[in-house]
C-alpha positions as CSV (number, residue, x, y, z in Angstrom):
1,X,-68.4,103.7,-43.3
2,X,-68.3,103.0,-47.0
3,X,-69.8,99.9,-48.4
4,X,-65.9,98.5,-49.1
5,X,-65.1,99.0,-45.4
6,X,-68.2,97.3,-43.5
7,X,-67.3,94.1,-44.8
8,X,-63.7,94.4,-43.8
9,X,-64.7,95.9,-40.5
10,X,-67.4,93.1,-40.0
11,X,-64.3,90.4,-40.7
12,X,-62.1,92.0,-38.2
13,X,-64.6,92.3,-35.4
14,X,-65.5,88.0,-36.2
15,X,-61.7,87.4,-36.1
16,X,-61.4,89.1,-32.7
17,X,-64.4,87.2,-31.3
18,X,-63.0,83.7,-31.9
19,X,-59.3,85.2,-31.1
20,X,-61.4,85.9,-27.6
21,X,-63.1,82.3,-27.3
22,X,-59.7,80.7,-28.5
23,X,-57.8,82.5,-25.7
24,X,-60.6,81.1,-22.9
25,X,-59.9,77.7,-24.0
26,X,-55.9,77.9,-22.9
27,X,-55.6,75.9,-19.5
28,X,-52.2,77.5,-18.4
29,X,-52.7,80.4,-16.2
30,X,-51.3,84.0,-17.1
31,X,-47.9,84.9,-16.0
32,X,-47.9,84.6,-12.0
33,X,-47.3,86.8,-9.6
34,X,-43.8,87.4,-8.1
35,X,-43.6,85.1,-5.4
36,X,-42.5,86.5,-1.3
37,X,-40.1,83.9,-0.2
38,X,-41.8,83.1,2.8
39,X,-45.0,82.3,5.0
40,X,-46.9,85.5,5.2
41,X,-47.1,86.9,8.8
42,X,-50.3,86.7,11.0
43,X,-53.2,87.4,8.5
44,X,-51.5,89.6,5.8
45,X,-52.8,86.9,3.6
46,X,-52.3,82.9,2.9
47,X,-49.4,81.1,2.8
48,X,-48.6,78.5,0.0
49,X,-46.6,75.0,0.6
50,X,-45.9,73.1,-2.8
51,X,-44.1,69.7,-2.1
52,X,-41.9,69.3,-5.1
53,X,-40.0,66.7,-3.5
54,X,-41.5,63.7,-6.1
55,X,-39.9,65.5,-8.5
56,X,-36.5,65.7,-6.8
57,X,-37.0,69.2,-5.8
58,X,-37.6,71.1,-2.8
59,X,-40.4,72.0,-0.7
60,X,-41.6,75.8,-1.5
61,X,-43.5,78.4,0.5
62,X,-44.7,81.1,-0.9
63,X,-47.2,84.5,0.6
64,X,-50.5,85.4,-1.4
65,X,-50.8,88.6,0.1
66,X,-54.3,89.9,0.7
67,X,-57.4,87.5,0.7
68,X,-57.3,85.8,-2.1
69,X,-61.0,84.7,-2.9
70,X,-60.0,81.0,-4.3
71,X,-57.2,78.5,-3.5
72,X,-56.3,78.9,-7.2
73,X,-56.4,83.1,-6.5
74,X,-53.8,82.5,-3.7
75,X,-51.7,79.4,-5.7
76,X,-51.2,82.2,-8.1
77,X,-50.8,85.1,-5.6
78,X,-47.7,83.2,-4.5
79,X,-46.4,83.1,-7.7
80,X,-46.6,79.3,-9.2
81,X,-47.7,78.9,-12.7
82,X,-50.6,76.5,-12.9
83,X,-51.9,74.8,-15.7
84,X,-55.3,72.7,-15.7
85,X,-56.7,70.0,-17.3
86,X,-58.0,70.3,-21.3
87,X,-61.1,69.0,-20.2
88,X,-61.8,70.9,-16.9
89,X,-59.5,73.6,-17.3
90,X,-57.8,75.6,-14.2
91,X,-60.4,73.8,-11.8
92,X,-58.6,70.5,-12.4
93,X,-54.7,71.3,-11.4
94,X,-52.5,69.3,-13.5
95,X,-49.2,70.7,-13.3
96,X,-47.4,73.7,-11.1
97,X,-44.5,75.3,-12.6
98,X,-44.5,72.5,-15.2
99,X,-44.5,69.4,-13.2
100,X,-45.1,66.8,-14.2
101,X,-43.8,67.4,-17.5
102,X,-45.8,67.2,-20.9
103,X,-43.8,64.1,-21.4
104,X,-45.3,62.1,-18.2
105,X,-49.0,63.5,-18.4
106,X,-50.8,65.2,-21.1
107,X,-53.6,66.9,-19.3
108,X,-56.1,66.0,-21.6
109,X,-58.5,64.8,-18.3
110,X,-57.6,64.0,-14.4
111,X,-54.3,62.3,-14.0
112,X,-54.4,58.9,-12.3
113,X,-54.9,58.5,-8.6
114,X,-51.7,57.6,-7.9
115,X,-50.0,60.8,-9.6
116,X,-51.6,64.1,-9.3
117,X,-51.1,67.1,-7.1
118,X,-53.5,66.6,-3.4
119,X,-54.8,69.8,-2.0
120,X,-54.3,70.7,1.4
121,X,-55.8,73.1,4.0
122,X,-54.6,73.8,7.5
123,X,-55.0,76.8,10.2
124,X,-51.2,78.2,10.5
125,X,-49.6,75.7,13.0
126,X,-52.4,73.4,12.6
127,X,-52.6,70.0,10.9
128,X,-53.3,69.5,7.4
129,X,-57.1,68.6,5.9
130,X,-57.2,67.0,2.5
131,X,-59.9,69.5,0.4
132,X,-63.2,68.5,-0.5
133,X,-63.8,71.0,-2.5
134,X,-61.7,71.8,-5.8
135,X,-59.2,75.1,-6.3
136,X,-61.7,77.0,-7.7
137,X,-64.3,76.4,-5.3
138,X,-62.5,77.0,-1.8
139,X,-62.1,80.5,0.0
140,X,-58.9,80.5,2.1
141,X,-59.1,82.6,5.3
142,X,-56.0,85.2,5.6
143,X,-53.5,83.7,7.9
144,X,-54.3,80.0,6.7
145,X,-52.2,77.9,5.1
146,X,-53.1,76.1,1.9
147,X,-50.6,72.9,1.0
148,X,-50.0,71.1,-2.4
149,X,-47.9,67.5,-2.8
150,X,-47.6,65.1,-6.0
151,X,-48.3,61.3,-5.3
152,X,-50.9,59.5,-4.6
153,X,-52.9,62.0,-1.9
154,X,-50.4,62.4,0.6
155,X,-49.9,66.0,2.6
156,X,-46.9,68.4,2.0
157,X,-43.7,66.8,3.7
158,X,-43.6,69.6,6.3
159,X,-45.8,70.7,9.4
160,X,-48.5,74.1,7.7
């Protein structure tokens, strides 16, 4: 390396460190995973319920094949974009394919009690448990089903 090139080399490897950090500090997950249409049969991995219904859409299910090692692993197994808080980043979920919008809640911290998405947990056919314990920090069995609504903490509009 000649004496012009360290410095340039030295620049380049700096610039690609804080490219690095920068790209950490992005709360929107990478691009998801092509959702399966449906529950997943038996224990061939978890099955997804997002209750868009307070936005005026429909209620989705989705199959996160495998066993996904976090409720966020099988929220984006199933192929929803989720993007986190600024402040707590994907372990806060703020929005799921882009509801709300920007325009009703910025994500800078937790959204209000009375409008943010409620996780749910249920054995397939069971009933639904609200979580106690946040996206990143729940392991879903295969075969269970994991449930999201918007509101004020109410469960999915349909039976897990």
């Amino acid at each position: 390396m000649t004496a012009l090139t360290a410095p340039v080399h030295r620049w380049a490897l700096g610039l690609v460190t804080i490219l690095t950090v920068a790209a950490g500090l992005v709360v929107a997950d990478p691009a998801p995973q092509t959702a399966q249409a449906a529950a997943c049969s038996g224990t061939t991995g978890v099955t997804v319920i997002v209750d868009f219904t307070a936005f005026g859409g429909d209620i989705q299910t989705a199959c996160a094949p495998g066993d996904p090692a976090t409720g966020l692993a099988a929220l984006q197994g199933a192929g929803f974009t989720v993007a986190g808080t600024a402040r707590w980043g994907l372990a806060f979920v703020c929005r799921l394919d882009g509801l709300p919008t920007a325009a009703a809640q910025a994500c800078i911290n937790t959204p209000p009690t009375t409008a943010y998405w409620s996780y749910w947990h249920a054995p397939s056919g069971g009933a639904w448990t609200y979580s106690t314990l946040g996206v990143t920090g729940y392991d879903p069995a295969p075969g269970a089903v994991e449930g999201w609504a918007f509101g004020a903490g109410t469960a999915p509009g349909i039976d897990p």
